[in-house]
SELO-275168 format. One record per residue (C-alpha): x, y, z. Coordinates in steps of 0.5 Angstrom, whole numbers. Layout:
<nuvos>
X:Y:Z;
...
</nuvos>
This chain:
<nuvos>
-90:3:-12;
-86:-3:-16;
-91:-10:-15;
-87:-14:-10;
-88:-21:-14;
-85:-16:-21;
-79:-15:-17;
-78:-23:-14;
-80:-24:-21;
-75:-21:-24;
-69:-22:-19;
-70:-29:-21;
-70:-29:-28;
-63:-25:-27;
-60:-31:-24;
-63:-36:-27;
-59:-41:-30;
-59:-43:-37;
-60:-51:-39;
-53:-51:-44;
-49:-48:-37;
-52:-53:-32;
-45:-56:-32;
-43:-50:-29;
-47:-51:-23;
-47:-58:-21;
-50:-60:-15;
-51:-54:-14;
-59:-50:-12;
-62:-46:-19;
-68:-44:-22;
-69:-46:-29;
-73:-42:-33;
-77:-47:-39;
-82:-49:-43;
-85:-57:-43;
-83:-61:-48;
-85:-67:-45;
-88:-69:-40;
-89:-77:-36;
-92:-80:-30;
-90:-85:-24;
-92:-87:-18;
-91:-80:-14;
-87:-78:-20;
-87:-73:-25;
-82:-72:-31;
-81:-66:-34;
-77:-65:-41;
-75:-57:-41;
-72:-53:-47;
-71:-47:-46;
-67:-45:-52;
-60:-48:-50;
-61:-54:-49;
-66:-59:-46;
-66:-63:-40;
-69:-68:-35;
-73:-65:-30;
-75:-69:-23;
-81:-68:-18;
-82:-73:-13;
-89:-72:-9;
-85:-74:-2;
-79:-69:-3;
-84:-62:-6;
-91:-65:-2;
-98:-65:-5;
-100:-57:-7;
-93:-58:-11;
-95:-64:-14;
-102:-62:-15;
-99:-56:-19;
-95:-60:-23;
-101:-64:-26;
-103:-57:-29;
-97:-57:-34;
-98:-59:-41;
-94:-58:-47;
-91:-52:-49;
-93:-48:-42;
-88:-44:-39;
-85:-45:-32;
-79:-43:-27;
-76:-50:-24;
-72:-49:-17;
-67:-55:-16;
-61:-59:-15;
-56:-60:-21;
-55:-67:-21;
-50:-70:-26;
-53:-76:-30;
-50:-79:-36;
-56:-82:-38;
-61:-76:-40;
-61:-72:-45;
-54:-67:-44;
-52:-71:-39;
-56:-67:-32;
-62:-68:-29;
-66:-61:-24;
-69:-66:-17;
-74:-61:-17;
-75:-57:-10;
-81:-52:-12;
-84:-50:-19;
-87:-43:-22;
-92:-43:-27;
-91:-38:-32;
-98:-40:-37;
-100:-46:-38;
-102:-48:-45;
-109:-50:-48;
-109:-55:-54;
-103:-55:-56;
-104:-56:-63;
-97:-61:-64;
-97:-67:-60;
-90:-71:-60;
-93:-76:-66;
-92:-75:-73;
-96:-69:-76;
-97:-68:-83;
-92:-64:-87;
-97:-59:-90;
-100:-58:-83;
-93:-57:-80;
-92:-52:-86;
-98:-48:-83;
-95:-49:-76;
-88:-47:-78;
-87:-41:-72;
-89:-47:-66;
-85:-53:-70;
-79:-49:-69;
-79:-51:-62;
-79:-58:-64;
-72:-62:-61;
-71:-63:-69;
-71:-56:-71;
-68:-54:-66;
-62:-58:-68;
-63:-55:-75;
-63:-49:-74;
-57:-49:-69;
-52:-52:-74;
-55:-47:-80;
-52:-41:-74;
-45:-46:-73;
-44:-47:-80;
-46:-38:-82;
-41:-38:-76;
-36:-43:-79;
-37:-38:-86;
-35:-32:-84;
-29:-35:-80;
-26:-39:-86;
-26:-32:-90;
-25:-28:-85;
-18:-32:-83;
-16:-33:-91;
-15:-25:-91;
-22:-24:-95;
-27:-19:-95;
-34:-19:-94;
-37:-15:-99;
-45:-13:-101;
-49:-13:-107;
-56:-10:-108;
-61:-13:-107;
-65:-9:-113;
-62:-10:-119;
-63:-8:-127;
-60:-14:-130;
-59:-22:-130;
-53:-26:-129;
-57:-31:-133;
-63:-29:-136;
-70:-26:-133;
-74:-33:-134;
-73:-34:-126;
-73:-27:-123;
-77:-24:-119;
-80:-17:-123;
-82:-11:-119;
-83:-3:-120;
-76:2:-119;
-79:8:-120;
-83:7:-125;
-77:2:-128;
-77:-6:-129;
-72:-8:-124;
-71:-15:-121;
-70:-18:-114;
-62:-21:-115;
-62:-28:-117;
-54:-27:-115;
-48:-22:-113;
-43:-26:-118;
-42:-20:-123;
-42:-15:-117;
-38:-19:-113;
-33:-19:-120;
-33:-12:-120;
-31:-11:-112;
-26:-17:-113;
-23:-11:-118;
-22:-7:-112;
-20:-12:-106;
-16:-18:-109;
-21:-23:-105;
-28:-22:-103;
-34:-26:-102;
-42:-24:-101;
-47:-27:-97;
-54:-25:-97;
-61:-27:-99;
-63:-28:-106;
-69:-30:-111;
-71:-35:-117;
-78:-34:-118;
-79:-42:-120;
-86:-45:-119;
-83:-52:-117;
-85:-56:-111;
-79:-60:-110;
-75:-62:-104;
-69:-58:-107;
-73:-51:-108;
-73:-44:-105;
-76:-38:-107;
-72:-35:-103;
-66:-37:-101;
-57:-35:-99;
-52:-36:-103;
-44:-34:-101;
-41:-32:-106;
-32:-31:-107;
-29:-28:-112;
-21:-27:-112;
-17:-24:-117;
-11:-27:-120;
-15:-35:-119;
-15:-41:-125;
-21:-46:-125;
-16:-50:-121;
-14:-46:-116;
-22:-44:-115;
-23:-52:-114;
-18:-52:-109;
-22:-47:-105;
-28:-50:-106;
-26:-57:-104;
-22:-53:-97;
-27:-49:-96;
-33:-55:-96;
-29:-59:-92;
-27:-54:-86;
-34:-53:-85;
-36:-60:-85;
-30:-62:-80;
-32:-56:-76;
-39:-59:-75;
-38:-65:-74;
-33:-62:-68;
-37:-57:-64;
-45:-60:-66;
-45:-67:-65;
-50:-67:-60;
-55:-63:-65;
-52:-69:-70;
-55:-74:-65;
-62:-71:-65;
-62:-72:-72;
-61:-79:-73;
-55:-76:-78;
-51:-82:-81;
-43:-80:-80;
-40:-83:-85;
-40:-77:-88;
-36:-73:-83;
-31:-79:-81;
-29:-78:-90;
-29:-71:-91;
-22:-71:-89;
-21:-76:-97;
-19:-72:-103;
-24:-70:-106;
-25:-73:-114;
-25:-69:-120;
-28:-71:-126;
-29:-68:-133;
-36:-67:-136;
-34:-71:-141;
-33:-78:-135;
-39:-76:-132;
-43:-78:-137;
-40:-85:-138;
-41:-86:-131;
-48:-84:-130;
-49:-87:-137;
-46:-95:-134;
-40:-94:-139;
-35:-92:-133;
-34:-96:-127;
-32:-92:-120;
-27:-97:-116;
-31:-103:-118;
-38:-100:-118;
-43:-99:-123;
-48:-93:-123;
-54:-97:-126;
-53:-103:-123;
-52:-100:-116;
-59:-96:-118;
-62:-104:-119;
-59:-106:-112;
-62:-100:-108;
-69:-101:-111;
-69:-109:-109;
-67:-106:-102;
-71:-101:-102;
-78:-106:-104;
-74:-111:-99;
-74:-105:-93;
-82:-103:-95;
-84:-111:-93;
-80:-110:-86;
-83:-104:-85;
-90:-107:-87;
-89:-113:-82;
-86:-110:-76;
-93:-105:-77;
-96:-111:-77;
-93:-114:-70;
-95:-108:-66;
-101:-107:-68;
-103:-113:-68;
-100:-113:-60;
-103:-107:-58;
-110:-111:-60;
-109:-116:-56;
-110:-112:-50;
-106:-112:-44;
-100:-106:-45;
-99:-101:-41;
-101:-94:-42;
-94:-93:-44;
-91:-98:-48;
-98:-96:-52;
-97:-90:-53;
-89:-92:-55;
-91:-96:-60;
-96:-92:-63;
-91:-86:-65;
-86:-91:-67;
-92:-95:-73;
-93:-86:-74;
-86:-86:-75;
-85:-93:-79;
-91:-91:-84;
-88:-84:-86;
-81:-88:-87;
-86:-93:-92;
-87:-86:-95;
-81:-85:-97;
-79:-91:-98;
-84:-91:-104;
-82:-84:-107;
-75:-87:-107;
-79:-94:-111;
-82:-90:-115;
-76:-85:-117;
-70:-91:-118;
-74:-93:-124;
-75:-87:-127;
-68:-84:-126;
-65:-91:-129;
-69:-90:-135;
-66:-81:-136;
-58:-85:-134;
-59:-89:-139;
-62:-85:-145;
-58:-78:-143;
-55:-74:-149;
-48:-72:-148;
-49:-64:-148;
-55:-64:-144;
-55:-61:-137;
-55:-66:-131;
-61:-66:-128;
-62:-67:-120;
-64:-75:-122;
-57:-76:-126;
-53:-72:-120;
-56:-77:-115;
-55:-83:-120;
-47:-81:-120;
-46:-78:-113;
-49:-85:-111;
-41:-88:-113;
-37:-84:-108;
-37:-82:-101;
-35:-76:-102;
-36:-69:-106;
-35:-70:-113;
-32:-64:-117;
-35:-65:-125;
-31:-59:-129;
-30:-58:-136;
-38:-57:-139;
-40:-55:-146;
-41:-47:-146;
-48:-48:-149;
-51:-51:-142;
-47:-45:-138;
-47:-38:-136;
-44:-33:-140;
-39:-30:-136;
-35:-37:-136;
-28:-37:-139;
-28:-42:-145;
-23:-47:-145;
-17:-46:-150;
-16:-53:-152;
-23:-54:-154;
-27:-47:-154;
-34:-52:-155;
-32:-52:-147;
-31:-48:-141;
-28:-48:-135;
-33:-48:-130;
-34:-53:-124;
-40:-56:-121;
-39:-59:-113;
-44:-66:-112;
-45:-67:-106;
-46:-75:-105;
-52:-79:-101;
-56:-76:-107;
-56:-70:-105;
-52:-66:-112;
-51:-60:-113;
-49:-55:-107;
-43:-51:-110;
-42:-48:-118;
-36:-44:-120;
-32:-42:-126;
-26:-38:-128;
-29:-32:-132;
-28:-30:-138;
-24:-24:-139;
-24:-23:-147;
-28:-17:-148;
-29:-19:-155;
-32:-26:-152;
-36:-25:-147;
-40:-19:-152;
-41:-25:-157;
-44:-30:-151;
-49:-24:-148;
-51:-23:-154;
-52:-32:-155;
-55:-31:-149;
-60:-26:-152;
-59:-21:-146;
-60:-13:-146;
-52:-10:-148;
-54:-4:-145;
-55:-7:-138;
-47:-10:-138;
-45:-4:-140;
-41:-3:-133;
-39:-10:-132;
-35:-11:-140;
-32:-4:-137;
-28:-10:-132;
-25:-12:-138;
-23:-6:-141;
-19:-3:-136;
-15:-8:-132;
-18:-16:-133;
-14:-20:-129;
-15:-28:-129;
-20:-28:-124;
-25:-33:-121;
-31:-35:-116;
-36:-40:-114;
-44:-39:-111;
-45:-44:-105;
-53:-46:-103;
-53:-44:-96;
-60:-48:-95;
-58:-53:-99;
-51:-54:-95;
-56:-55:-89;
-60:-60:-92;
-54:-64:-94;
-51:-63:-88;
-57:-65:-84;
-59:-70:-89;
-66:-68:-88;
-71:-70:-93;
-73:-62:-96;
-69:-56:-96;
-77:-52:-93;
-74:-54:-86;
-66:-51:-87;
-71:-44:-86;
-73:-41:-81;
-80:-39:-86;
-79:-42:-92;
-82:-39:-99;
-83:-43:-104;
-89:-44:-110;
-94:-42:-106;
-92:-42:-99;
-92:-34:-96;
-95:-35:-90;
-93:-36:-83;
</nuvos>
């Protein structure tokens, strides 16, 4: 015989209502079913933040309307536990999604001991340990929405522009760009390696459908620890047929501004949560500058000012900003703790300053990372050497100048792929593309118009010291009907991080790989 209480159990949960719908049911009696993100007290009061995965809201228990063994109950309630809260829906502006639940009648689901993250600041190593419960924190929670919307947003802009997904193996015998980074595994005895990219297969199917484009997972064994750095990471990849490096360049900067727009128009709210700047949204809409290799290094060097603005002098004005920020931090620190010594604050207000000097020291933290930097990347702008490769420092110095991505195009084929197609009025060049994100995030998109002469790419493959007997297959594309043809990679991850301006690409992951990290 079925449990009654399984049964009025589950007859709830049918028609519970979800926290993203209670706009549907104002004024309206519902049962809610949550977790606790917060909790806070008041005479004869208790409020109740919920998440439930949709969103969050406020809920109200007020001792004179639910009675003491109601009210009791609700003391039990801790961090993360589990519950059913029956109420009404009240619409209220003030609160977070604009409803509150007045509580009539609580269901404890399990209450949670020691909840290992408390709503103060933890360190991030820590969190990293902890990364499969602080993904229920409200910031991840935005984070992990916006990555949803913006592989939603992909797919849409493709599929609208007649494109066709395709996929490319994840087990490959070759590399597009040398074997120093890969991964190595055993195929049945042979080497093989797990794919750094579908590029040339994306090449291949682009052959057979005119306009394709890959998403998946791919891996680049890096044994670096920097904040821009996945092991494992995402990358879309179009390729068209029949595409000059301009018409790949307009693709890029239509495609980029699609996905921005969109979600500046559907996730504010998530925006909100983040604390985002949207200065970047409210540009987006501006054309997006594209400029030489050749001008980019005169504008990182200082020799080529951007609409009056000077890189190296820009860069000296942020490092006095930021010692002058570090100070303000350091005093206003001081101020409230100087205030909660003195006695005579109430529990809450104690409590709120602590969290915020918690917050204030982790920003001193990276403000002083930036005064350690700035010096350093001053140093690389002013003594970089036409014909080397734009370091991470060197895309933030130029991307500092501009409100909105930058395009660098034209690179000396000697720090470029193989595949890329020479540029016919100086052969030293190609035509390839880099998209730079701006606010010092840089790189997030590299393309090229590909190289269609057969007799060319086979003198680049073997520059570059790479296997012939592995390209076979991919010299046969110029062989037996090449067209021109282009494409581009975008770092799904690192869109995220630009997008979300958060400070490291491990939280635009649900679980993160990187050098050494494999667990949880």
């Amino acid at each position: 015989m079925e449990d009654v209480k399984t049964t009025e159990i589950s007859k709830t949960a049918k028609n519970a209502v979800w926290i993203a719908d209670l706009s549907k049911h104002e004024n309206e009696s519902v049962c809610v079913q949550a977790w606790i993100s917060n909790k806070r007290s008041g005479k004869g009061l208790f409020f109740l933040e919920l998440r439930d995965g949709t969103g969050f809201c406020q809920s109200v228990m007020d001792l004179n309307n639910v009675g003491e063994e109601i009210f009791e109950n609700c003391k039990q309630l801790t961090l993360s536990s589990s519950l059913r809260v029956f109420g009404k829906v009240v619409k209220d502006d003030r609160q977070i999604g604009g409803y509150e639940v007045q509580i009539d009648n609580i269901d404890i689901i399990q209450i949670v001991d020691n909840y290992p993250i408390s709503n103060k600041e933890h360190g991030i190593e820590f969190l990293m340990e902890k990364r499969h419960l602080w993904l229920r924190s409200k910031r991840q929670w935005a984070i992990m929405r916006i990555r949803s919307r913006v592989k939603y947003a992909i797919h849409t802009f493709f599929q609208e522009k007649g494109f066709v997904q395709t996929d490319t193996p994840i087990f490959t015998g070759s590399a597009c760009e040398g074997t120093t980074t890969l991964f190595e595994t055993d195929y049945y005895g042979e080497p093989a390696y797990l794919s750094q990219s579908g590029q040339l297969y994306g090449e291949a199917t682009a052959m057979a459908l005119g306009k394709i484009y890959t998403f998946g997972p791919t891996f680049r064994a890096e044994k670096s620890k920097t904040r821009r750095h996945l092991s494992e990471f995402w990358m879309i990849e179009p390729e068209m047929a029949f595409y000059d490096l301009d018409m790949n360049m307009d693709l890029i900067e239509e495609f980029v501004r699609y996905i921005v727009t969109d979600i500046y128009e559907h996730y504010r709210f998530e925006l909100e949560i983040l604390e985002r700047d949207l200065t970047l949204f409210e540009n987006i809409g501006k054309e997006f500058p594209r400029i030489t290799y050749d001008d980019a290094i005169k504008i990182l060097k200082g020799d080529k000012d951007v609409e009056g603005k000077n890189a190296i002098k820009t860069l000296e004005n942020d490092l006095v900003e930021v010692k002058a920020q570090i100070i303000e931090c350091n005093k206003d620190i001081d101020e409230r703790e100087a205030a909660i010594a003195a006695g005579g604050m109430k529990k809450g207000a104690i409590n709120f300053n602590k969290n915020k000097i918690d917050v204030l020291k982790n920003k001193i933290k990276q403000l002083e990372e930036k005064e350690r930097n700035i010096p350093q990347w001053l140093e690389s702008a002013k003594n970089f050497k036409h014909g080397e490769d734009l370091g991470g420092s060197d895309e933030t110095v130029i991307t500092r100048l501009f409100s909105t991505p930058v395009m660098v195009y034209n690179w000396p084929k000697d720090i470029k792929a193989f595949y890329m197609k020479r540029n016919e009025e100086n052969p030293d060049y190609v035509k390839g593309v880099d998209m730079l994100a701006p606010e010092g995030f840089g790189e997030i998109v590299g393309g090229a118009e590909r190289e269609t002469d057969h007799d060319l790419l086979v003198e680049r493959i073997k520059a570059h010291d790479l296997p012939m007997e592995a390209f076979e297959w991919y010299l046969d594309l110029r062989k037996f009907g090449t067209v021109p043809h282009a494409g581009f990679g975008l770092g799904f991850e690192r869109l995220i991080m630009w997008l979300t301006n958060v400070s490291h690409i491990r939280e635009t992951i649900p679980f993160p790989r990187y050098y050494g990290r494999l667990f949880p």
